[in-house]
C-alpha positions as CSV (number, residue, x, y, z in Angstrom):
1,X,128.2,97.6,77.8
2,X,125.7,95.4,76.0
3,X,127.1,92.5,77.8
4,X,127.0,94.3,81.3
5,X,123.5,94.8,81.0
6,X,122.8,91.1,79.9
7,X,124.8,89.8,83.0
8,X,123.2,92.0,85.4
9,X,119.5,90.9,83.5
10,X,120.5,87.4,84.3
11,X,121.1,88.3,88.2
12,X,118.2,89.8,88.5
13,X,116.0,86.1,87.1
14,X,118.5,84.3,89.7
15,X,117.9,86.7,92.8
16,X,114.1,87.1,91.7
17,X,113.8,82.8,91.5
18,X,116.3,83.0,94.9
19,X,113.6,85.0,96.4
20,X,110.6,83.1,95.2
21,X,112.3,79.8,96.5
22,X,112.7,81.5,99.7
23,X,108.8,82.7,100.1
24,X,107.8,79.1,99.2
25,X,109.8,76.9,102.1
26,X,108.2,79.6,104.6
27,X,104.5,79.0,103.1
28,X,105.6,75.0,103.6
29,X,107.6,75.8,106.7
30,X,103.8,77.4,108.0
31,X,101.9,74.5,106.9
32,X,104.0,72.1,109.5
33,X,103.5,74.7,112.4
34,X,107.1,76.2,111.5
35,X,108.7,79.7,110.6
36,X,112.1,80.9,108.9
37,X,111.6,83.7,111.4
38,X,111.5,82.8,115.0
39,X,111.7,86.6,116.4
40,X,109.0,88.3,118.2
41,X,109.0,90.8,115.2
42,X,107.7,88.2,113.0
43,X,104.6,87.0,116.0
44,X,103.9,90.9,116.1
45,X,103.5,91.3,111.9
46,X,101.7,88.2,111.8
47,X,99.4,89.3,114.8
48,X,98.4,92.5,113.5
49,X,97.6,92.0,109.2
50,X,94.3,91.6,108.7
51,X,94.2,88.3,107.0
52,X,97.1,86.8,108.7
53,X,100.7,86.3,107.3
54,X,99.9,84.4,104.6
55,X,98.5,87.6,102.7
56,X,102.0,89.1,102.8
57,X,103.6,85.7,101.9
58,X,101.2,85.3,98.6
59,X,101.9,89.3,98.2
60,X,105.7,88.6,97.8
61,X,105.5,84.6,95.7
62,X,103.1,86.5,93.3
63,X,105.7,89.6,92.7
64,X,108.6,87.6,92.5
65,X,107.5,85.2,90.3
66,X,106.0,87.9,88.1
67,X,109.4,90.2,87.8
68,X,111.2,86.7,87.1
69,X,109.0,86.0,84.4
70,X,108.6,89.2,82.8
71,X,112.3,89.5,83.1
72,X,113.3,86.1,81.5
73,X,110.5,86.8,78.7
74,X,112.2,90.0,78.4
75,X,115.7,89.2,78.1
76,X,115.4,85.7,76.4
77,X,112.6,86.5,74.3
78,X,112.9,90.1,73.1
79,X,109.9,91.3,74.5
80,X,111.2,94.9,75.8
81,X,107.5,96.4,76.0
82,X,108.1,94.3,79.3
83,X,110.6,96.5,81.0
84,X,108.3,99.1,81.9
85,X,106.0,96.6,83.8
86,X,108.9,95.2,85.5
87,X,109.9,98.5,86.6
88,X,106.3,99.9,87.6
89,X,105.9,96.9,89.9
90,X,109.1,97.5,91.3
91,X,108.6,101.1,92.1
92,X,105.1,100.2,94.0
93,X,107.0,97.0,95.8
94,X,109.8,99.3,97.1
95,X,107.1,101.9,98.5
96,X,105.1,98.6,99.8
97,X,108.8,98.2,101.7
98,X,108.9,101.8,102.7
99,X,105.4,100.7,104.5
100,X,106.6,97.7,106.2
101,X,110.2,98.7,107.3
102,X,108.6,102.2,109.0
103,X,106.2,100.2,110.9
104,X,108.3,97.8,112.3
105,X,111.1,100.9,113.6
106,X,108.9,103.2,114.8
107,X,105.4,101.6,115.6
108,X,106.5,97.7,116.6
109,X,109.8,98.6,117.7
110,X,111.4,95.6,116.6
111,X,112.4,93.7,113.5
112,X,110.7,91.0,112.0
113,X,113.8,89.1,110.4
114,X,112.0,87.6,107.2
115,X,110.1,90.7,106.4
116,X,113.5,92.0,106.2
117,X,115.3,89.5,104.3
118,X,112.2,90.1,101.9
119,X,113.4,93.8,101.9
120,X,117.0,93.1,101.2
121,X,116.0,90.9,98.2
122,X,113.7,94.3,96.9
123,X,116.3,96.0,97.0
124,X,118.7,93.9,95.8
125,X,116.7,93.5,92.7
126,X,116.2,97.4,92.2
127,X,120.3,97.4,92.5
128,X,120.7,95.6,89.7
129,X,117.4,97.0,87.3
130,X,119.2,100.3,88.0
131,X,122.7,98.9,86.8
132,X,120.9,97.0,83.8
133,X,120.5,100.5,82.9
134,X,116.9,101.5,83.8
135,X,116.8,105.0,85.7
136,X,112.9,105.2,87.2
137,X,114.3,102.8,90.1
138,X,115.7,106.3,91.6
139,X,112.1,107.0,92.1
140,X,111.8,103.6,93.8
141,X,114.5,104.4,96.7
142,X,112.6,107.7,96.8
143,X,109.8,106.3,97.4
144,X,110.6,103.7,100.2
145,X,112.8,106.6,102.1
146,X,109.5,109.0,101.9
147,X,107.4,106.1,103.0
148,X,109.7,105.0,105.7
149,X,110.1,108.6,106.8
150,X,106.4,109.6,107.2
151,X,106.1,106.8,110.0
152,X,109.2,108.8,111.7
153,X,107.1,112.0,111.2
154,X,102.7,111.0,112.0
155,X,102.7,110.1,115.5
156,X,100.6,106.8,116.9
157,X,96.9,107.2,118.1
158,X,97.0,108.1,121.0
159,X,100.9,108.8,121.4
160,X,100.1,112.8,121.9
161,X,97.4,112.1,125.1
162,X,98.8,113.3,128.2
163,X,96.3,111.4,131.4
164,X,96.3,113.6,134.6
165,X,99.2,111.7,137.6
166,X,95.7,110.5,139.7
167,X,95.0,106.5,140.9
168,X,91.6,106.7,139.7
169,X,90.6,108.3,136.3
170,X,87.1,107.6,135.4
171,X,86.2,108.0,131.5
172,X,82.4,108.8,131.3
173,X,79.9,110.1,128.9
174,X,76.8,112.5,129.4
175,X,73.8,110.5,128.2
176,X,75.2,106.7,129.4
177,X,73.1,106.0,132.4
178,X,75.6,103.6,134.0
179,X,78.1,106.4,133.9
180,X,75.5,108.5,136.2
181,X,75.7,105.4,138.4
182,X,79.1,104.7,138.6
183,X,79.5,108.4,139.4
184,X,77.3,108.0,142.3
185,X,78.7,104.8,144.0
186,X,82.4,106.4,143.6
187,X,81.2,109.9,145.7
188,X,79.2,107.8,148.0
189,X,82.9,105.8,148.8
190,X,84.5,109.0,149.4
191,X,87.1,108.2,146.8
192,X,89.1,110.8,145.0
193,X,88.2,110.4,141.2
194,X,89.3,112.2,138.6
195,X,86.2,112.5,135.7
196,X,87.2,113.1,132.0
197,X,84.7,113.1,129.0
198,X,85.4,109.9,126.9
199,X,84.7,112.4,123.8
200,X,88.2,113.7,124.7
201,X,89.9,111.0,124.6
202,X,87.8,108.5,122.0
203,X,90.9,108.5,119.9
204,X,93.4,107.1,122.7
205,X,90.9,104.7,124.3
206,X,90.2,103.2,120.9
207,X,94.0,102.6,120.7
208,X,93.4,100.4,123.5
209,X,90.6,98.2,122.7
210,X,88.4,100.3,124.8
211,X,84.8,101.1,123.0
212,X,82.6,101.4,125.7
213,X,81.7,103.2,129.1
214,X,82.0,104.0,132.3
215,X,85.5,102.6,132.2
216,X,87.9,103.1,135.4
217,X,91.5,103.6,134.6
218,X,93.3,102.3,138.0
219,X,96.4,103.9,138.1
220,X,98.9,102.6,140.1
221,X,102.9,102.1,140.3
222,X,102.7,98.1,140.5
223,X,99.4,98.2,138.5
224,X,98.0,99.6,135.4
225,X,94.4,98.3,134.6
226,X,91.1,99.6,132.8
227,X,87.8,98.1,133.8
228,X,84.9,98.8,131.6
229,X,81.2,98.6,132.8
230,X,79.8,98.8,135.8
231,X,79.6,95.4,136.8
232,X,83.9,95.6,136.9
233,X,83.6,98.5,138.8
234,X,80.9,97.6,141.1
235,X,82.9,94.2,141.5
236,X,86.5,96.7,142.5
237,X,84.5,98.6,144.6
238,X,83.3,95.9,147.1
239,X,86.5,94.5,147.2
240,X,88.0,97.7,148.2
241,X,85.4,97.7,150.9
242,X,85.6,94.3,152.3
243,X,89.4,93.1,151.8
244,X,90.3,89.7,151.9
245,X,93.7,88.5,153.7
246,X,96.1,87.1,150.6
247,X,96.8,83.1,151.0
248,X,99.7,81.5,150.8
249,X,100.7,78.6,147.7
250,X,102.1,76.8,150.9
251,X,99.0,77.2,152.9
252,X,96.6,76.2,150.3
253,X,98.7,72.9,149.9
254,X,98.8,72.4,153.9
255,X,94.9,72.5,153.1
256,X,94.4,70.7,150.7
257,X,96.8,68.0,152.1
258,X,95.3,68.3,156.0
259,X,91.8,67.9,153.9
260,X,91.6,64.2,153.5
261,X,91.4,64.0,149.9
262,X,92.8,61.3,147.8
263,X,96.3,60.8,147.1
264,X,95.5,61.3,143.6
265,X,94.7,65.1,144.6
266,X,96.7,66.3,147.2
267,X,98.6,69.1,146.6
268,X,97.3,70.0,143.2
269,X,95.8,73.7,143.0
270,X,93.6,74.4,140.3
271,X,93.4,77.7,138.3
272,X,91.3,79.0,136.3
273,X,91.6,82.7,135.1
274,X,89.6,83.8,132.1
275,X,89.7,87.3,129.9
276,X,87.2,89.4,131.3
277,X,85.9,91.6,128.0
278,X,85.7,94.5,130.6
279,X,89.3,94.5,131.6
280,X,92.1,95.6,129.8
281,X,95.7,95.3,131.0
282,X,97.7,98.1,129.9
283,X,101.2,96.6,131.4
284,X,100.1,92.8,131.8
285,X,100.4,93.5,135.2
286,X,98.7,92.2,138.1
287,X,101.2,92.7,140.5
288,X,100.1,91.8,144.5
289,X,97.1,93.9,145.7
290,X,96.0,95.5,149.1
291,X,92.8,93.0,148.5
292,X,91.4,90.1,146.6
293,X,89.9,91.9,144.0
294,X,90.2,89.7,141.0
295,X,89.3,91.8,137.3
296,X,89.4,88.6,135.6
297,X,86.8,86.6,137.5
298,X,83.9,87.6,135.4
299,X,82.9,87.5,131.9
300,X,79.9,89.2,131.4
301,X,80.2,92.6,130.1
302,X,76.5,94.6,130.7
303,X,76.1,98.0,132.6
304,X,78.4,99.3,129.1
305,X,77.4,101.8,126.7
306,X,78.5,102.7,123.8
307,X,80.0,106.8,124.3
308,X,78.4,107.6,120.6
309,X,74.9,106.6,121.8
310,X,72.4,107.6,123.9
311,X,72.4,104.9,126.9
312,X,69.1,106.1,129.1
C-alpha cells in the first residue's frame, strides 16, 4: 500500500510540472502574439477578466508550481505538515474551476479549450491526492459541482426582463430634462412610442452598456439598436423625416470614375464608420434601412443624463 501511495505522489509532481510547462509556452506563446487556444471561448475569457488573461495564466503557473513543490518537499523530504497545504489549495483551486467551467456553459455559451485543459489537469491532480490516500479532496469535487451548479441555478442580469413587442420603446427618467424633450419631439412626429421608467429596468440596461438617458430602443425585425441622448435621437428623427434614396456600390464607382479624377483614385470608395458612444448594437445589425439614417456618424454624446441624478 506504502508503495501505491509513493507512485501515485510521484504522478502527482509529474502532472503538476506537466501542467506548469504547459502554462508557461502559453505566457511565451502570448508574448509572440500567439495562443494554445485559438477558439472564440478563449477571445471571450480573455475579453471579459479584469486584468486580461495573463491574471488567470499567473493564477494557474503560481498554483502548480506551488503543489509540485510542496509535494516533492513532502514526499522526498519528509515534510508531511505539507499535505494539508497541498490539499487546502487544492480544495479552493477545484471551487476556482467550479467558477470558470459554470461561466463558460451557461453565461458564454462556449468553451474556452485551454481553460479546460487547465481544468482536466485540476482534476487530474485531485484523482490522484485522493488515491495517495488523502480524503478532504471529496470536498473538492463538492465544491466545483456546487459552484458549477449555482451558475445553472442564478439567472444573468437582465435574463428575467420581458420588453413590450413595440418598434419604439423609449427609456426615460422623471427629473432628466432631455427626456422631457425627447418626449416632446416624438408626440410632435406623431409616432407611436412606448415610455418605460429606466428605474425599472436599470438592472437590464446596465447589462448592456447603457448608463444614461433618454435612450430609444428601435425595435425592429432586421434591426435591433439603442440610441442614447438626444442628439442620436434628434439625428433618427430627421432622417425619418427627410429620407434619403439608398446608392448603389456600382453607382458610386460610375461617379467616381465619370468624375475626372486621377487614375490613381478611380474607383476607390472611402469608409469611414466610427463607434458612436450613444449607440449600442444589440445584434450587430445594421441591416438595409427605409432611410439614410446613419447611428454611427457622430461621436459626441451630450443631451445624456445620468437616470440617478437630477438633470434640470
Amino acid at each position: 500500500m506504502q508503495q501505491y501511495k509513493r507512485l501515485f505522489g510521484r504522478a502527482f509532481i509529474g502532472v503538476g510540472a506537466v501542467a506548469t510547462l504547459f502554462i508557461i509556452t502559453e505566457m511565451v506563446l502570448q508574448s509572440f502574439g500567439k495562443s494554445i487556444c485559438q477558439t472564440e471561448g478563449c477571445k471571450l475569457v480573455a475579453q471579459y477578466t479584469r486584468y486580461g488573461d495573463i491574471s488567470i495564466l499567473l493564477f494557474g503557473l503560481v498554483t502548480f508550481s506551488i503543489l509540485s513543490v510542496l509535494s516533492y518537499l513532502a514526499i522526498y523530504k519528509n515534510k508531511t505538515r505539507l499535505e494539508g497545504y497541498i490539499n487546502i489549495i487544492l480544495v479552493v483551486s477545484l471551487a476556482a474551476e467550479g467558477f470558470f467551467a459554470g461561466y463558460q456553459a451557461f453565461r458564454l455559451s462556449t468553451a474556452c479549450i485551454f481553460c479546460l485543459i487547465t481544468m482536466g489537469f485540476f482534476l487530474a491532480l485531485a484523482v490522484l491526492r485522493l488515491l495517495y490516500g488523502e480524503k478532504e479532496m471529496l470536498s473538492g469535487f463538492l465544491a466545483f459541482a456546487g459552484v458549477f451548479a449555482l451558475f445553472y441555478l442564478v439567472l444573468p442580469v437582465g435574463s428575467t426582463v420581458t420588453l413590450p413587442d413595440d418598434e419604439l420603446i423609449l427609456f426615460y427618467s422623471k427629473d432628466c430634462k432631455y427626456c422631457s424633450e425627447v418626449i416632446k419631439e416624438l408626440d410632435a412626429n406623431n409616432l407611436k412610442v412606448t415610455h418605460l421608467l429606466v428605474g425599472n429596468y436599470s438592472a437590464f440596461l446596465q447589462g448592456m452598456g447603457i448608463e444614461h438617458v433618454p435612450t430609444l430602443y428601435i425595435n425592429k425585425k432586421s434591426q435591433k439598436i439603442f440610441l442614447t441622448g438626444k442628439e442620436s435621437i434628434d439625428q433618427y428623427l430627421d432622417c425619418r423625416k427627410n429620407p434619403q434614396p439608398k446608392k448603389s456600390v456600382s453607382s458610386v464607382i460610375n461617379k467616381e470614375v465619370k468624375s475626372g479624377d486621377t487614375e490613381k483614385n478611380k474607383g476607390q470608395i472611402k469608409t469611414e464608420a466610427p463607434q458612436e458612444k450613444g449607440v449600442t448594437d444589440l445584434n450587430r445589425l445594421l441591416a438595409p434601412q427605409d432611410n439614410q439614417f446613419n447611428p454611427l456618424g457622430k461621436s459626441d454624446d451630450s443631451g445624456m443624463c445620468k437616470p440617478s441624478e437630477k438633470c434640470d
